[in-house]
PLY file of the C-alpha trace (Angstrom):
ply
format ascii 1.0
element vertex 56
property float x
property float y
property float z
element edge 55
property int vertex1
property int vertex2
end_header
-21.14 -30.19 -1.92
-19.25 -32.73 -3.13
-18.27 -32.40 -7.43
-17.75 -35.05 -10.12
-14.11 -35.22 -11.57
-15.36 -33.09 -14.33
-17.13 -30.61 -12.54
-13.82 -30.00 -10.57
-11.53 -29.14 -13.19
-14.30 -27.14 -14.71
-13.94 -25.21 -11.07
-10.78 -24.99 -11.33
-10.26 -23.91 -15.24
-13.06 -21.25 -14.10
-10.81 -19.59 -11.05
-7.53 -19.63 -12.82
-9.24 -17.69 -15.59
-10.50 -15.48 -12.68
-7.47 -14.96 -11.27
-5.32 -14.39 -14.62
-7.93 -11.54 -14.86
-7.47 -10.11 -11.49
-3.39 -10.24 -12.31
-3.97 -8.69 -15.38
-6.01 -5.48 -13.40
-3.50 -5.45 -10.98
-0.89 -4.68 -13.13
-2.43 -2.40 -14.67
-3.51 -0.27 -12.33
0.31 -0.57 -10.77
1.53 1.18 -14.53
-0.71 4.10 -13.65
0.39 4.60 -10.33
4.03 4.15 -11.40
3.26 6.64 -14.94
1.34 9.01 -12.46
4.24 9.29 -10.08
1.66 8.96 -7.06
4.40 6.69 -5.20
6.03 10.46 -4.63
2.75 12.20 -3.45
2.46 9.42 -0.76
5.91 9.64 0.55
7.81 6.67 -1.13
10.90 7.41 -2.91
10.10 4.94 -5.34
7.21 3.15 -6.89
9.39 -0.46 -5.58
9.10 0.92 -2.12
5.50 1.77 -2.16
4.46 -1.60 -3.62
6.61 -3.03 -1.06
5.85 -1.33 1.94
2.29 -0.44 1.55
0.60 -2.98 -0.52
2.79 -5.84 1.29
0 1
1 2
2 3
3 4
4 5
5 6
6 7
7 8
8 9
9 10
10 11
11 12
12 13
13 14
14 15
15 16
16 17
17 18
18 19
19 20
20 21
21 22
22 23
23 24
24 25
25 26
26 27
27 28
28 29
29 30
30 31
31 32
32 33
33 34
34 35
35 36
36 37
37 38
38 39
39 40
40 41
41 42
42 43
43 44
44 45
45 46
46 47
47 48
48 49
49 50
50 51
51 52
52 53
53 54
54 55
């Protein structure tokens, strides 16, 4: 499908807002792992090395 000028920076306004969104979750749910200590519980020595090794 092919989209008008407008239509495409519509698209595009539509999946930064998305995104910001799915940032915003992220890093949220990386405070409670960090608050919750679970980095320990699976190993890591650090909540840096878990986000590192295991989430890539």
């Amino acid at each position: 499908m092919k989209l008008s000028n407008s239509e495409l920076v519509l698209e595009a306004e539509k999946e930064i807002k998305r995104e910001r969104e799915s940032t915003l979750k992220i890093i949220r749910l990386f405070q409670e792992i960090s608050a919750r200590k679970i980095y320990l519980e699976r190993g890591y020595p650090s909540f840096y090395e878990m986000v590192t090794k295991h989430f890539g």
